[in-house]
TISE-370677 format. One record per atom (N, C-alpha, C): y, x, z; atom name; residue in one letter. Coordinates in pm, 1 decimal, m for minus. Each point is the difference from the previous one (the first is absolute). Layout:
DOZA         Y         X         Z  atom  res
DOZA         Y         X         Z    CA    A
...
***
This chain:
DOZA         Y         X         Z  atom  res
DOZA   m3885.2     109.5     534.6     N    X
DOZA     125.5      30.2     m65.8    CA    X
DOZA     107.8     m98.0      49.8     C    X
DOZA      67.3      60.4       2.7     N    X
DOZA     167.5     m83.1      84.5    CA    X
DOZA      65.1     m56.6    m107.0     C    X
DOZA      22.4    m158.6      11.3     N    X
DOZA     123.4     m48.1    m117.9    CA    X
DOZA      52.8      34.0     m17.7     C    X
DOZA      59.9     m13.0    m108.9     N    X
DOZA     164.7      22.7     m25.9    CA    X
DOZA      89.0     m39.2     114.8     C    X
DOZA     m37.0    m171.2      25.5     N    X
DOZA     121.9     m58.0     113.3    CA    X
DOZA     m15.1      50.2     116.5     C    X
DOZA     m98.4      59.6      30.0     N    X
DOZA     m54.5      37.5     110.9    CA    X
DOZA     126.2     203.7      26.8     C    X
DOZA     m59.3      47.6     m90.0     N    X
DOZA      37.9     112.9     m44.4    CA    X
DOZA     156.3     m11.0      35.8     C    X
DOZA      61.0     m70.3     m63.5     N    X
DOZA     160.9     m43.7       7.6    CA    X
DOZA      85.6     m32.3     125.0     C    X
DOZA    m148.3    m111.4      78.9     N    X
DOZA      62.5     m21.7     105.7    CA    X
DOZA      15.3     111.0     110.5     C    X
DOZA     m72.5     102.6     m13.3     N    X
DOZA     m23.7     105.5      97.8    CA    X
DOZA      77.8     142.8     m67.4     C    X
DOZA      47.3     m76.1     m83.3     N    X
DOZA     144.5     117.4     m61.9    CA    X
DOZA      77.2     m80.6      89.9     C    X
DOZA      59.8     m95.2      m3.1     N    X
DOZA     121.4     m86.5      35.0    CA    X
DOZA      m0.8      m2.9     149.9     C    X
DOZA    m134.6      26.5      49.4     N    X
DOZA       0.6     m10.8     172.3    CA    X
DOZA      40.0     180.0      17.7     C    X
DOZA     m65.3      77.1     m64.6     N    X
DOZA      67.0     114.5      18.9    CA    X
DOZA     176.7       8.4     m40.9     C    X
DOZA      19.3       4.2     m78.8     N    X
DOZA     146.4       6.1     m38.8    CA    X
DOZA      73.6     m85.5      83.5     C    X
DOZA     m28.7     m64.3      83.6     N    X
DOZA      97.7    m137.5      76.1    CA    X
DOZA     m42.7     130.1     128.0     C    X
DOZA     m75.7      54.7      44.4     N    X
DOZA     m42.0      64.8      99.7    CA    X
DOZA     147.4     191.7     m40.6     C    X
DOZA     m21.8      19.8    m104.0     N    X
DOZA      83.1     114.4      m0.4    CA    X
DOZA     105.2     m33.9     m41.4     C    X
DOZA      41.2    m139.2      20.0     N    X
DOZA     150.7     m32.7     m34.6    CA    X
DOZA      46.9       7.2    m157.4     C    X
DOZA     m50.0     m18.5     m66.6     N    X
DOZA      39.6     m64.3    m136.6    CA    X
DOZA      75.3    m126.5      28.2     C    X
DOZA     116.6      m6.2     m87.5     N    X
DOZA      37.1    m167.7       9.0    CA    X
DOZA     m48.5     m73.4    m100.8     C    X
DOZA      51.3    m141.3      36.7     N    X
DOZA    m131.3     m89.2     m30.5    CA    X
DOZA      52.5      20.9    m203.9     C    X
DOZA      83.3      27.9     m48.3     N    X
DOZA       0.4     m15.9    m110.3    CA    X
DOZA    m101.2     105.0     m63.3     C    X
DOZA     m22.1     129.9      59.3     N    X
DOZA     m83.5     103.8     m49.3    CA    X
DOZA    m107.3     m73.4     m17.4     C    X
DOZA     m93.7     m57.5     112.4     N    X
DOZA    m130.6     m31.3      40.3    CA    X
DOZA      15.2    m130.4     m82.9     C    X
DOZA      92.5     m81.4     m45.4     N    X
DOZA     m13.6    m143.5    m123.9    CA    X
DOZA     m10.4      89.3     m91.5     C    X
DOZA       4.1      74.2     m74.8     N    X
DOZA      10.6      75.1    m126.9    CA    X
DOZA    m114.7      63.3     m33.7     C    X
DOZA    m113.4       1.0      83.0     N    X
DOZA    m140.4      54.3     m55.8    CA    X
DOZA     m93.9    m132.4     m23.0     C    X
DOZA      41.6     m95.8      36.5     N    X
DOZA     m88.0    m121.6     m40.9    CA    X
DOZA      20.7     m67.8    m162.7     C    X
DOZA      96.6      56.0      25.3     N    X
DOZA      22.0    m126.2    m177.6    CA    X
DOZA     m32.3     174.9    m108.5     C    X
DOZA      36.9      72.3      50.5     N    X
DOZA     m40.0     127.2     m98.1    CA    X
DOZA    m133.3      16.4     m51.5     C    X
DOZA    m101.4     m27.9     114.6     N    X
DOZA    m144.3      33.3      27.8    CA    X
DOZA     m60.7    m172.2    m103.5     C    X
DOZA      99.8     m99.7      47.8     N    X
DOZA     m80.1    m124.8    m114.7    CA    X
DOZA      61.8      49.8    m151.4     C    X
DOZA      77.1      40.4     m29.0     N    X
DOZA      45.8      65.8    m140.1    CA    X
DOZA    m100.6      50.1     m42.8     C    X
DOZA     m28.6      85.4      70.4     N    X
DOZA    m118.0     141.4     m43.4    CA    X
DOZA    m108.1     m63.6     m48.2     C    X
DOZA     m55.5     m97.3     114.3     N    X
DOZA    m125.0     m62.8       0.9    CA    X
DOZA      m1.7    m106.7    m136.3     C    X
DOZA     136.4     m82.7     m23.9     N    X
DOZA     m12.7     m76.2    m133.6    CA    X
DOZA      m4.8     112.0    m123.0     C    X
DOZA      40.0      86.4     m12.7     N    X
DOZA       9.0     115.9     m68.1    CA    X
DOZA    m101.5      71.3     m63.0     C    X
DOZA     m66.7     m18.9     100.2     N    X
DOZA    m167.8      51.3     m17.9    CA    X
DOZA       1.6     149.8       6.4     C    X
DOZA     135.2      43.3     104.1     N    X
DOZA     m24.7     146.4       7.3    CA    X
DOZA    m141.9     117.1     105.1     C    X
DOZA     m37.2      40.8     m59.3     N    X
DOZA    m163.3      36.7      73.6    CA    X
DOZA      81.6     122.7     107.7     C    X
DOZA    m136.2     m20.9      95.2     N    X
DOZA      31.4      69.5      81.0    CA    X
DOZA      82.5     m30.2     140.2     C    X
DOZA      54.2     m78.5     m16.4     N    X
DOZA      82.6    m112.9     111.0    CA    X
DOZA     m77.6      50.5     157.2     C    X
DOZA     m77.4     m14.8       7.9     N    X
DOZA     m59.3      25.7     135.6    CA    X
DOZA      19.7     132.4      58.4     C    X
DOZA     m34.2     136.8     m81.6     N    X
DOZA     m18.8     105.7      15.2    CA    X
DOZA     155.5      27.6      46.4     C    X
DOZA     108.6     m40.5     m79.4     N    X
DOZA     160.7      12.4      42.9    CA    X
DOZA      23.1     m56.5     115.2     C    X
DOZA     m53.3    m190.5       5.5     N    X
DOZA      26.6      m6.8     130.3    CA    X
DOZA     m30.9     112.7     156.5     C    X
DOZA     m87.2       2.1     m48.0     N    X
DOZA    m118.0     105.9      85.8    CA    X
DOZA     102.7     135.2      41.0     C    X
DOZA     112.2       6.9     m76.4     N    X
DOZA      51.1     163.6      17.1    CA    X
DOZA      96.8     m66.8      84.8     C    X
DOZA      53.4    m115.3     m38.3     N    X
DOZA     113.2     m12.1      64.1    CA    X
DOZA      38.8     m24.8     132.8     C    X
DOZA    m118.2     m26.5      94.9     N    X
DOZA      36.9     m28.0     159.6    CA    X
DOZA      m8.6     169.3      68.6     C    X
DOZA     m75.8      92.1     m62.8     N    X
DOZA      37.4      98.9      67.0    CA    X
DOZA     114.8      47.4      m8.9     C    X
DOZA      43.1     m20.5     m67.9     N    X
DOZA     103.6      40.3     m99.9    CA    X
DOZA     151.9     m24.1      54.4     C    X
DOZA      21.6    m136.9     104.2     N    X
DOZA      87.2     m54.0      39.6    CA    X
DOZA      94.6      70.0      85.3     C    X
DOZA      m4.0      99.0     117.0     N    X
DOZA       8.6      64.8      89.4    CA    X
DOZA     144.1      91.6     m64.3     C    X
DOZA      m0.6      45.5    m141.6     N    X
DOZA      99.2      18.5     m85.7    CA    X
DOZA      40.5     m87.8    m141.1     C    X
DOZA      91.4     m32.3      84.8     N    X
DOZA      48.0     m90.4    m146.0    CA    X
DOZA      55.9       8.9    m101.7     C    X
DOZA       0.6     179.3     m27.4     N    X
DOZA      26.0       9.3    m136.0    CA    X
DOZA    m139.3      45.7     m88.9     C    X
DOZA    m107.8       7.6     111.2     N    X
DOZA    m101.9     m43.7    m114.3    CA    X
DOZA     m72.9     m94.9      m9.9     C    X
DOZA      49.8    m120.8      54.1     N    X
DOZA      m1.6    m125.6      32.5    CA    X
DOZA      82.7     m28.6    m159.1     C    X
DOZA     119.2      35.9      m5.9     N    X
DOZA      60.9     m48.6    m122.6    CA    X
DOZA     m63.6      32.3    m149.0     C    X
DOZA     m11.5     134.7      47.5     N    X
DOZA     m84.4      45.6    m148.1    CA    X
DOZA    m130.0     m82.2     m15.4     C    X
DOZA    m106.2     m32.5      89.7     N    X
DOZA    m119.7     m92.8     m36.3    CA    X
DOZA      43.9    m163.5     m29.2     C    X
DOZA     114.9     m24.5      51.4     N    X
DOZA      81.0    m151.1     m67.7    CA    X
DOZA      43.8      48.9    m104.0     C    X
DOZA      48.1     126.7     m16.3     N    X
DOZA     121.2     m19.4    m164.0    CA    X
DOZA    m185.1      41.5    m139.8     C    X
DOZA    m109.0      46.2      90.1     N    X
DOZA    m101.6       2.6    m122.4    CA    X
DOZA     m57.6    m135.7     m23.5     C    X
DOZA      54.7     m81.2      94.9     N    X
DOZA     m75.2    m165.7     m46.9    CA    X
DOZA     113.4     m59.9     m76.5     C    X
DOZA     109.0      13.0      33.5     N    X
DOZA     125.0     m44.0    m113.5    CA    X
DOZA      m5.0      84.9    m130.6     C    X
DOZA     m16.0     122.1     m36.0     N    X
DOZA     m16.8       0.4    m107.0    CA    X
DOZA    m153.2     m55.7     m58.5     C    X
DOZA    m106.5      16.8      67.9     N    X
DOZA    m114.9     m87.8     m77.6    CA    X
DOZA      75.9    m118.2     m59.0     C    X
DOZA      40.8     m49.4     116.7     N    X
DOZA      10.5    m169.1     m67.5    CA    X
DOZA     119.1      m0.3     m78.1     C    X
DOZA      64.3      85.3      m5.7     N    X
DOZA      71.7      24.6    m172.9    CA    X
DOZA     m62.9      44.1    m115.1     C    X
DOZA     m97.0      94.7      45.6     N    X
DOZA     m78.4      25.9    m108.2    CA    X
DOZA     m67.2    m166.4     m84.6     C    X
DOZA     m60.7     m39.7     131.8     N    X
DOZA     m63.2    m104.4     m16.6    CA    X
DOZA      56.7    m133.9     m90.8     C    X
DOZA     103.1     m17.3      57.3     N    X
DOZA      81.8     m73.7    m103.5    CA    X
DOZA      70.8      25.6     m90.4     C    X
DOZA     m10.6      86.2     m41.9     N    X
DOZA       4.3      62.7    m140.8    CA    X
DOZA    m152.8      50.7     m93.8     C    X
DOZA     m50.0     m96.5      98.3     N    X
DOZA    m159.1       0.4     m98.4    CA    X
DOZA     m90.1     146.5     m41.3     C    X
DOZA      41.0      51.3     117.2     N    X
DOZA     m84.0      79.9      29.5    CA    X
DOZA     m77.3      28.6      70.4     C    X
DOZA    m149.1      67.1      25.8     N    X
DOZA    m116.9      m8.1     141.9    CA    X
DOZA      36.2      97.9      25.7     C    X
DOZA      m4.1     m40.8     184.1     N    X
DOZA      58.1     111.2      47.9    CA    X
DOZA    m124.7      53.3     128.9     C    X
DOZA     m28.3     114.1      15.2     N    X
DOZA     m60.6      m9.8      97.3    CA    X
DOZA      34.9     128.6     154.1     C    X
DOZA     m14.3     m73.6      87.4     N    X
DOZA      84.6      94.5     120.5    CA    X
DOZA     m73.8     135.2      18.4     C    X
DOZA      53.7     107.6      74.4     N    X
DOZA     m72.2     110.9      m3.6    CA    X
DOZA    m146.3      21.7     m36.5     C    X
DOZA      m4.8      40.5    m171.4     N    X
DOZA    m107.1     m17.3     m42.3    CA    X
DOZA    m112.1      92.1      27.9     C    X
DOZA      60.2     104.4      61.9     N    X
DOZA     m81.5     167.4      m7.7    CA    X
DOZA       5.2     m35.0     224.4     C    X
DOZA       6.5    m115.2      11.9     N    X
DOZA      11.4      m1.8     179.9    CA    X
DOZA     110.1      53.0      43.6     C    X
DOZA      12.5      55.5     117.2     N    X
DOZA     204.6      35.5      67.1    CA    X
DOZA       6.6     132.5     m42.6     C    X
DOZA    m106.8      65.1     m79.7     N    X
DOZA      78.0     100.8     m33.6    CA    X
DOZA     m11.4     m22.4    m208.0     C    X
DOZA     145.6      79.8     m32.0     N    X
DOZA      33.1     m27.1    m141.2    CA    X
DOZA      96.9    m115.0     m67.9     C    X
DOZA      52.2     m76.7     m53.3     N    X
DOZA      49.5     m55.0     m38.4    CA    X
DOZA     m27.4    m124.8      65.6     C    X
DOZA     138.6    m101.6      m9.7     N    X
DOZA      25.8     m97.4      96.0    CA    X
DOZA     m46.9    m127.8    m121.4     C    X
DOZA       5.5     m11.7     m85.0     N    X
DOZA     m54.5    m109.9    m111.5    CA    X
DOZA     m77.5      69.6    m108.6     C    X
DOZA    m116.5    m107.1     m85.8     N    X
DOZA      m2.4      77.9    m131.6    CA    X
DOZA       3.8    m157.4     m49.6     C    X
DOZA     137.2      46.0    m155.9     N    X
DOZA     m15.8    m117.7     m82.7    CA    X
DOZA     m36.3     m10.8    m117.4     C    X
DOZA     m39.4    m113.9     m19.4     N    X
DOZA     m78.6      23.4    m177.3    CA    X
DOZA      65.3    m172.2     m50.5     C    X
DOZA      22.6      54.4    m134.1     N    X
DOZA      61.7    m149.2     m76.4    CA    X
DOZA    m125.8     m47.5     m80.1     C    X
DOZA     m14.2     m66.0       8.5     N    X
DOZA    m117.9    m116.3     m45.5    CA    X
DOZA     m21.4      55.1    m137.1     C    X
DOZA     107.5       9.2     m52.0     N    X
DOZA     m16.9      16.7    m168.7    CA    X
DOZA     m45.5     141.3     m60.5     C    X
DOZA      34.1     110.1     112.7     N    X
DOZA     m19.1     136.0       8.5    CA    X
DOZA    m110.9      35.7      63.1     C    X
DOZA     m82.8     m39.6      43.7     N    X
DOZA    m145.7      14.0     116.0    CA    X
DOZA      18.2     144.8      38.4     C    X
DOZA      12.3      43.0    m143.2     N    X
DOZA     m71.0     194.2      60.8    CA    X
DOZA     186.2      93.1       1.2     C    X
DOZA      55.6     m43.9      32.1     N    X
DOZA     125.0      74.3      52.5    CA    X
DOZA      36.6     m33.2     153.1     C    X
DOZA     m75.8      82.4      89.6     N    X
DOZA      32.9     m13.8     151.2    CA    X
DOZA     125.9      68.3      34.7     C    X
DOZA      94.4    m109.0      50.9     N    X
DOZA     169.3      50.7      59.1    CA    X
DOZA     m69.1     m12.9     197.7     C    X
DOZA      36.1     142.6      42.0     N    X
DOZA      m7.5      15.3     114.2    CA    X
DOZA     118.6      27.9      60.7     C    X
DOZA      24.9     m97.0     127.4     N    X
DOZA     164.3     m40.8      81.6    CA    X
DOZA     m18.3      86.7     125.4     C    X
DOZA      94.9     102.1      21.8     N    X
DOZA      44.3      51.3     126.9    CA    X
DOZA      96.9     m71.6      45.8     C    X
DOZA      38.2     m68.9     104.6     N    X
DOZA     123.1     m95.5      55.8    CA    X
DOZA      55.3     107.9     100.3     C    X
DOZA     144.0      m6.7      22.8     N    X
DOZA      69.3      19.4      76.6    CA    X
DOZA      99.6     m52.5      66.5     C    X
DOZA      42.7     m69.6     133.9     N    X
DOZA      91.6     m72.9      21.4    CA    X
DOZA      89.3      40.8      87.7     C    X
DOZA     121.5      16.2     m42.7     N    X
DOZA     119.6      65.1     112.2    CA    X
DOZA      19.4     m92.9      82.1     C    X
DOZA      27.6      m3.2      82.9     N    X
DOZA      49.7     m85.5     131.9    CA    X
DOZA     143.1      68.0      88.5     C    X
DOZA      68.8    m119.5     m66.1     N    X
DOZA     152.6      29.8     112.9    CA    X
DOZA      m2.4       4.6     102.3     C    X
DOZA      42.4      99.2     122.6     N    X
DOZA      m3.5      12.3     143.2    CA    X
DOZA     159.1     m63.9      m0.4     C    X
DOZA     m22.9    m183.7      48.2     N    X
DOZA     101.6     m85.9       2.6    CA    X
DOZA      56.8      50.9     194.2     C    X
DOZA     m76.6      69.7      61.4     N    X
DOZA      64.3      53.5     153.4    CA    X
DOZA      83.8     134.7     m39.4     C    X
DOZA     m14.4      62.7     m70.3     N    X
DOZA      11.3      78.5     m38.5    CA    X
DOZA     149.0      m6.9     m77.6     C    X
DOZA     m15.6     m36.2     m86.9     N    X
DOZA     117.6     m90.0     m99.9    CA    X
DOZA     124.0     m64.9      91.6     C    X
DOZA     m17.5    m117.8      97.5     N    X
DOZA      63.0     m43.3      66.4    CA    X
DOZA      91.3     123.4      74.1     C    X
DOZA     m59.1     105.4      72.9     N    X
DOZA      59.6      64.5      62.1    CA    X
DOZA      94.9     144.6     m64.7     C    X
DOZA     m61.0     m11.3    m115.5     N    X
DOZA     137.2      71.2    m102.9    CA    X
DOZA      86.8     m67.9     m27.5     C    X
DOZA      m5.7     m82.5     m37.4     N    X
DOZA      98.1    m102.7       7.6    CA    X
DOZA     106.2     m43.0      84.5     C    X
DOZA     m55.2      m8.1     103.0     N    X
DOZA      72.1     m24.9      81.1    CA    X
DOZA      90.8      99.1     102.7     C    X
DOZA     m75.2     138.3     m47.3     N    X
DOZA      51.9     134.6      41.9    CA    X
DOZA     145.1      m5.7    m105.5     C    X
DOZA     m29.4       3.3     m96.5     N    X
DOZA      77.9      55.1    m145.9    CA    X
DOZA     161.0    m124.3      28.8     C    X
DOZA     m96.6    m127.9      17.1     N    X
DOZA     173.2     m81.7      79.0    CA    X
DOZA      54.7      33.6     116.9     C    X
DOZA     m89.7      38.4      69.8     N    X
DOZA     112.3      68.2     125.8    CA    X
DOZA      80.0     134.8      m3.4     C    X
DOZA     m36.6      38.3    m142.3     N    X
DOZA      81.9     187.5     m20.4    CA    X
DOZA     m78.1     101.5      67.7     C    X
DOZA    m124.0      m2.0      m2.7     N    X
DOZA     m67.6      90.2     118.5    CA    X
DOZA    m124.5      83.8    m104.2     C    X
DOZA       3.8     m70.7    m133.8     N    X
DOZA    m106.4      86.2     m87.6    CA    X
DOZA      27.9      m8.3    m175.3     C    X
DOZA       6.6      89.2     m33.3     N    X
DOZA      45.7     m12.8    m135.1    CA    X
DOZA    m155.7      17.3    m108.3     C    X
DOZA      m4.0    m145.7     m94.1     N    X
DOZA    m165.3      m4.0     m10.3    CA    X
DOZA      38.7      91.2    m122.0     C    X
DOZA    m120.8      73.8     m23.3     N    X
DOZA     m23.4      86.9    m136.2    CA    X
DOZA     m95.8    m101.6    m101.8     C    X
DOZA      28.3      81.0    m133.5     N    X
DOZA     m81.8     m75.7     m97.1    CA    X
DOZA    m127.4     m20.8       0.6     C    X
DOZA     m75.7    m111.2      61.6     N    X
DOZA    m141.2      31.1       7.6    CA    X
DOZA     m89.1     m60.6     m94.7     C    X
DOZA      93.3      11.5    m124.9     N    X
DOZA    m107.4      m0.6    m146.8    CA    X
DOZA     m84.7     165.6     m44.6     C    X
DOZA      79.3     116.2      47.8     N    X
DOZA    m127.2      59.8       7.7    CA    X
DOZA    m123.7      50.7      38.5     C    X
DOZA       9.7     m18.5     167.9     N    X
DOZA    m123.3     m35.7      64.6    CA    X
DOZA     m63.8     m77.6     m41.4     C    X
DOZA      48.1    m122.7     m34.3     N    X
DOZA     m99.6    m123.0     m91.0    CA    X
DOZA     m45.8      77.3    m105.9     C    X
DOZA      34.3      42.9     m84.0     N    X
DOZA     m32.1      69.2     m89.9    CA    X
DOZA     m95.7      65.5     m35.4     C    X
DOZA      16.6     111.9     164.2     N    X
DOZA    m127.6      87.0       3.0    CA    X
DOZA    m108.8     m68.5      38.6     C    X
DOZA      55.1    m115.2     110.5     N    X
DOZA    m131.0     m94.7      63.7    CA    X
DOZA     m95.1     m26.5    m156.5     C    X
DOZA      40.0     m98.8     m89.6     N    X
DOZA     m39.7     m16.8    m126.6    CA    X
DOZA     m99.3     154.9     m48.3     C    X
DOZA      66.4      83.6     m29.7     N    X
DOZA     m70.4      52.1     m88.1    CA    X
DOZA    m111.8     151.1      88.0     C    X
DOZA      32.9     m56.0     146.9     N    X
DOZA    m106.6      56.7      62.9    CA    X
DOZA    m142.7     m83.9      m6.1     C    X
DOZA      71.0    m157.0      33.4     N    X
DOZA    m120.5     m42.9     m16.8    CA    X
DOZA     m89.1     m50.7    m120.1     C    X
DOZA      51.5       3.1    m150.9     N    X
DOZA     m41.7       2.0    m109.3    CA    X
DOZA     m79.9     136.3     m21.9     C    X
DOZA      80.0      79.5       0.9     N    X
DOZA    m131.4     172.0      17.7    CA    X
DOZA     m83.2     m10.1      69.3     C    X
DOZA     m10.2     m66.8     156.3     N    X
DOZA    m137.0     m34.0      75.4    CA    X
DOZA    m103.8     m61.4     m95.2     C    X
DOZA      42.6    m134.0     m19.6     N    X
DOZA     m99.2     m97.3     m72.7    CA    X
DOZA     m31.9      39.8    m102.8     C    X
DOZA      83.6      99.0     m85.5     N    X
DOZA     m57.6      79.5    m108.5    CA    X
DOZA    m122.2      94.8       5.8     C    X
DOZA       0.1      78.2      98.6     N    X
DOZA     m89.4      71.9      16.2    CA    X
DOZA    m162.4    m102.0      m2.2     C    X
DOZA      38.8     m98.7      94.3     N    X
DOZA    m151.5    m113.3      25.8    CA    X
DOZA     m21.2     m53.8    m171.9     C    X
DOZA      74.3       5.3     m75.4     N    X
DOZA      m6.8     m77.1    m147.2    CA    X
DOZA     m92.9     100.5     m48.4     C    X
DOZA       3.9     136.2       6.1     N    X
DOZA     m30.2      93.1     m79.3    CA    X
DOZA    m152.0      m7.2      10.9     C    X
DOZA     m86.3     m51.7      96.4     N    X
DOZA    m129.4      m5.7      67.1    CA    X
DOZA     m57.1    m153.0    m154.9     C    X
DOZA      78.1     m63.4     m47.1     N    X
DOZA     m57.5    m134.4     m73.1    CA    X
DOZA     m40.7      58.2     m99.7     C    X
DOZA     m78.8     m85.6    m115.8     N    X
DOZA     m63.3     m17.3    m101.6    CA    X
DOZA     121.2      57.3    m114.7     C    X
DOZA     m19.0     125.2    m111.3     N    X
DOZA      85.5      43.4     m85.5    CA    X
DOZA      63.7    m123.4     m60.7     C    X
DOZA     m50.7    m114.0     m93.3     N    X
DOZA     m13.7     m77.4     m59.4    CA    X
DOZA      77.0    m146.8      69.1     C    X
DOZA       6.8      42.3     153.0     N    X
DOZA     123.0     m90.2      21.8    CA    X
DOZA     135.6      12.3      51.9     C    X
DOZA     103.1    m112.0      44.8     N    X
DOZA      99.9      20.0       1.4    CA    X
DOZA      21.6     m13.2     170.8     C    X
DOZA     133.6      93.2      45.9     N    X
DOZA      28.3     m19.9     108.5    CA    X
DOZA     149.7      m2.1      80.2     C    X
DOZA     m13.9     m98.3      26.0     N    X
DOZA     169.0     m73.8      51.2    CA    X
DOZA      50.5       8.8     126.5     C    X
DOZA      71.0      60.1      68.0     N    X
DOZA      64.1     m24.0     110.0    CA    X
DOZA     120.7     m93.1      29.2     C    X
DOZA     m74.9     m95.8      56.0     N    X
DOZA     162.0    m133.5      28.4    CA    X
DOZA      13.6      14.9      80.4     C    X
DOZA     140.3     m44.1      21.2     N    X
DOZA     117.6      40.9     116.1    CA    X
DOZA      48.8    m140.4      m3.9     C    X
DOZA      20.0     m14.3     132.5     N    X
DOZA      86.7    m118.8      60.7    CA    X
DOZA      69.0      77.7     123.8     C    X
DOZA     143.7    m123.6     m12.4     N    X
DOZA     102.6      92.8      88.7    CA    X
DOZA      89.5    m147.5      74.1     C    X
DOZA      17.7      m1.6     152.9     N    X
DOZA      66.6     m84.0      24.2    CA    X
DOZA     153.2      95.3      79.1     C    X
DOZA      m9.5     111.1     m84.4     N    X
DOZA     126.0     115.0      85.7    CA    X
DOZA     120.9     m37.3    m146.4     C    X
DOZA     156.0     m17.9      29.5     N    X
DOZA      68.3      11.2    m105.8    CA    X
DOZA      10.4     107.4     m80.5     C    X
DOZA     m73.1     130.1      88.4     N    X
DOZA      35.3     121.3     m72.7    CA    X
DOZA     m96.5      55.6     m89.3     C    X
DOZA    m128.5    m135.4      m8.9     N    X
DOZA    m103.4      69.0     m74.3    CA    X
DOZA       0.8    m130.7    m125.4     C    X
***
C-alpha cells in the first residue's frame, strides 16, 4: 500500500508535469493533513481517484472541492467519510455523533471559471467588437441541470436517509 506522502508526491509530480501552477499543487497538501487530523475515512480511496483524474481539471476541482467540504463537515464535528458506496454514488456520507442512525449523503459540485475565456470577453466588449449578454441564465440552467443529474444518483440511497447536493462556485454569475 502507497502512503499518503508518497501518494501526494506523485499527484504533485503529475500536476507540475500537466502544468498546474504551483499554487494549485500547494493546496492538496495542507487539505489532505486536515482530513487526516479530522479522522475523515476513506482518505486513500479519494486520493487514489485523483491522479487519474488530473488530465481534466474540472474534475480535478470537483475531487478537491469533495475534500473541502469533508473538512468542513469535519470541523463542524461531524464524521465524514469519502465516497462511501466507491466512485460510483455519492461523493461523502455524514453522520453527527449525537445522531448515529441519521445518514446525510453529499453529492458535490464545483463550477469553475474559464478565467481564458473571461479575459477575452472582456477585452472584446472594451474594444466595441462584442456586446456581452446576461450570462446568469446559462448559469442558471448549468445549476439546475446539474442538481437533476445528482438527483437522479440520490434516488438509488437508503429511504431513511438524507440527500444533499453542494455547490461551490468560483464564477460571479453563480
Amino acid at each position: 500500500m502507497v502512503e499518503i506522502q508518497d501518494r501526494l508526491d506523485q499527484i504533485a509530480a503529475r500536476m507540475n508535469g500537466l502544468g498546474y501552477g504551483v499554487r494549485l499543487i500547494a493546496s492538496l497538501p495542507p487539505l489532505v493533513s486536515d482530513l487526516r487530523k479530522l479522522g475523515v475515512s476513506n482518505l486513500e480511496a479519494w486520493l487514489r481517484e485523483i491522479k487519474p483524474r488530473l488530465g481534466d481539471r474540472e474534475q480535478y476541482f470537483d475531487l478537491w472541492t469533495q475534500g473541502w467540504y469533508a473538512r468542513v463537515f469535519g470541523f463542524n464535528g461531524r464524521e465524514a467519510i469519502m465516497n462511501p458506496n466507491g466512485n460510483v454514488g455519492p461523493d461523502l456520507l455524514v453522520r453527527d455523533p449525537s445522531t448515529p442512525t441519521k445518514d446525510v449523503y453529499v453529492e458535490v459540485r464545483q463550477f469553475v471559471e474559464d478565467y481564458g475565456e473571461t479575459k477575452r470577453l472582456k477585452s472584446a466588449i472594451k474594444n466595441g467588437f462584442l456586446v456581452l449578454y446576461d450570462v446568469r441564465n446559462k448559469d442558471a440552467k448549468k445549476i439546475l441541470d446539474a442538481v437533476s443529474g445528482k438527483q437522479r444518483q440520490g434516488s438509488r440511497l437508503p429511504a431513511d436517509s438524507s440527500y444533499v447536493v453542494a455547490l461551490k462556485s468560483d464564477k460571479e454569475s453563480i
